[in-house]
C-alpha positions as CSV (number, residue, x, y, z in Angstrom):
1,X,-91.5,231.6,81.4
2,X,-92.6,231.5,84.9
3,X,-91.2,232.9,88.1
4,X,-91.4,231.3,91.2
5,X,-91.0,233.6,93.7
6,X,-90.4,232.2,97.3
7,X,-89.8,233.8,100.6
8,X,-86.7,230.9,101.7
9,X,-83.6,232.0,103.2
10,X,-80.6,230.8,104.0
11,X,-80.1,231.0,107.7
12,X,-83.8,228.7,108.3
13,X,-81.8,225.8,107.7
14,X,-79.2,223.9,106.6
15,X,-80.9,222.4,103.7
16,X,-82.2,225.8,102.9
17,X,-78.7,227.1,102.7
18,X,-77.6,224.7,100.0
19,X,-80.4,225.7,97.5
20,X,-79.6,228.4,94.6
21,X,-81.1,231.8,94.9
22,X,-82.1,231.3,91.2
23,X,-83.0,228.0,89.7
24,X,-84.7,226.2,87.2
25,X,-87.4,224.0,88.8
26,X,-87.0,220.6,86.9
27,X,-90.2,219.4,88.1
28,X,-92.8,222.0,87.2
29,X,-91.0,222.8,83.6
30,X,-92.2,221.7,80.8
31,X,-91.1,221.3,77.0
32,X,-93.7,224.3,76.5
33,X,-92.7,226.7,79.5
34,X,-90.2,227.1,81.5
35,X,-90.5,227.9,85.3
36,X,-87.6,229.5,87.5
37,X,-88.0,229.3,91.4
38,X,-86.4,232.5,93.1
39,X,-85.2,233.1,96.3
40,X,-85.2,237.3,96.8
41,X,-84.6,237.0,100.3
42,X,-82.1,234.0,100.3
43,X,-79.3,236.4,101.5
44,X,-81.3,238.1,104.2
45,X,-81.3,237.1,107.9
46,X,-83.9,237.6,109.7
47,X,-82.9,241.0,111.2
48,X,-82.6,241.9,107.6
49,X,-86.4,241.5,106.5
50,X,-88.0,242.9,109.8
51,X,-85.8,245.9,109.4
52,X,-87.3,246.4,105.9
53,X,-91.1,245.6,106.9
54,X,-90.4,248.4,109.6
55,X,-88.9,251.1,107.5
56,X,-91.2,250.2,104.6
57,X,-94.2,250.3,107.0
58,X,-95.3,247.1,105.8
59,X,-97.6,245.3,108.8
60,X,-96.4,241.8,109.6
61,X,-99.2,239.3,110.1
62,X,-100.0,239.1,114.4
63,X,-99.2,235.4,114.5
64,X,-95.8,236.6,114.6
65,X,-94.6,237.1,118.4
66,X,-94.7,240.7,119.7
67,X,-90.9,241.0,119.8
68,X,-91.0,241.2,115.8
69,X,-93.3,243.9,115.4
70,X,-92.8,247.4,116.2
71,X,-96.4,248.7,116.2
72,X,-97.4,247.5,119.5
73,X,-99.2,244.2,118.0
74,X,-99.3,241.4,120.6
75,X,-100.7,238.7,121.2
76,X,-98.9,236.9,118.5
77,X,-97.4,233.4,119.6
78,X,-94.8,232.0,116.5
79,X,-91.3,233.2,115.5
80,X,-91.7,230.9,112.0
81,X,-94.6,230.9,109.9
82,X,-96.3,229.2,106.8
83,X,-99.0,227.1,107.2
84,X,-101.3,227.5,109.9
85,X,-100.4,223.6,110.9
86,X,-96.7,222.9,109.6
87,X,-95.4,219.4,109.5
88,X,-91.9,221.2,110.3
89,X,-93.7,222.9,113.6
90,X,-91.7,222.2,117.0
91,X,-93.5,220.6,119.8
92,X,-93.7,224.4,121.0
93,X,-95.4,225.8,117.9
94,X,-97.5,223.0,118.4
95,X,-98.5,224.0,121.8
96,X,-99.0,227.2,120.7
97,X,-100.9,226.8,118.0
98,X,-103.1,224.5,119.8
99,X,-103.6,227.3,122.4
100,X,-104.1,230.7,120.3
101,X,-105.5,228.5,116.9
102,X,-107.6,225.9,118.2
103,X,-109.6,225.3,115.0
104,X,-106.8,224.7,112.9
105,X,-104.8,222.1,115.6
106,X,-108.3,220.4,115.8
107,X,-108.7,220.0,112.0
108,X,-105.5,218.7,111.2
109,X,-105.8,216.1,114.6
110,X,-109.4,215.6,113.1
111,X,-107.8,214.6,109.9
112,X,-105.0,212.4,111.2
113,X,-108.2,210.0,113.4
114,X,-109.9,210.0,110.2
115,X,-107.1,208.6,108.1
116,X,-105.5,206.9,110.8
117,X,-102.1,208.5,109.9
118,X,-100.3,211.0,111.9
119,X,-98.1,214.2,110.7
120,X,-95.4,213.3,112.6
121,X,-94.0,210.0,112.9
122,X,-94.9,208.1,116.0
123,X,-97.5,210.3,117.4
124,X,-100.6,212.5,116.7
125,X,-100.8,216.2,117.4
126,X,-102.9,215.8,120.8
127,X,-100.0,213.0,121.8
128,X,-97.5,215.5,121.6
129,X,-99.5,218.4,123.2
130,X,-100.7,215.9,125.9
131,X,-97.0,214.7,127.0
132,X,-95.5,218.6,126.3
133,X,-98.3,219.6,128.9
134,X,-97.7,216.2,131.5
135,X,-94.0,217.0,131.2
136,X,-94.7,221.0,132.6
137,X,-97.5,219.7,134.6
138,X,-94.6,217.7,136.3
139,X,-91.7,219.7,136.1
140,X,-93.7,222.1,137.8
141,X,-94.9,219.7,140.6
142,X,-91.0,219.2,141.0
143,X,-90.0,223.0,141.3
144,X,-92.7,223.1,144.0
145,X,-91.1,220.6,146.1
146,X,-87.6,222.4,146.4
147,X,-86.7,223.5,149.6
């Protein structure tokens, strides 16, 4: 038997929600073993699990925003976190990640010119950065012509 122990809860998402705090996963079992995926924290929100890295003492990695930590880390610049590039990323995360993490955006854009596929559909990570930057660039421009 093998445990699958995954850090998913509920409140992320909808799709998230539907899933079963304990399941077999169909996909990795096998006629010789048979592997579980659990969800510990599937009832938790998100109040729940900082509240118990703060009264545990346990140190949350700094790429979370300052706001979530309560031992004066800063600098951090996500409120979700997995992979260092997520498909599932906003056009925000994006932006930051290409700001605070520039090696990682620049090996995932690297990868997409290589195989001439993008992550998201429609446009590669330095299109999106490029048009969320033109769009402040000019909503800015804007806000400085209001009288």
């Amino acid at each position: 038997m093998i445990v699958n122990c995954i850090g998913i809860r509920a409140e992320e998402s909808h799709s998230r929600s539907r899933l079963a705090p304990l399941a077999v996963n169909a996909s990795l079992t096998t006629r010789d073993r048979t592997v579980y995926n659990w969800l510990p924290i599937f009832d938790q929100s998100l109040a729940d699990v900082l509240a118990w890295h703060w009264v545990n003492a346990v140190r949350l990695h700094p790429v979370y925003v300052p706001e979530y930590h309560k031992d004066g880390t800063t600098g951090g610049y996500l409120r979700r976190f997995s992979c260092r590039v997520c498909i599932f990323s906003t056009d925000a995360d994006l932006r930051a990640i290409y700001e605070n993490d520039r090696e990682a955006f620049e090996q995932v854009s690297n990868l997409e010119s290589k195989l001439d596929y993008t992550m998201r559909p429609g446009a590669s990570l330095v299109q999106i950065v490029s048009a969320q930057t033109s769009t402040a660039i000019e909503e800015a421009r804007q806000q400085s012509f209001c009288f």
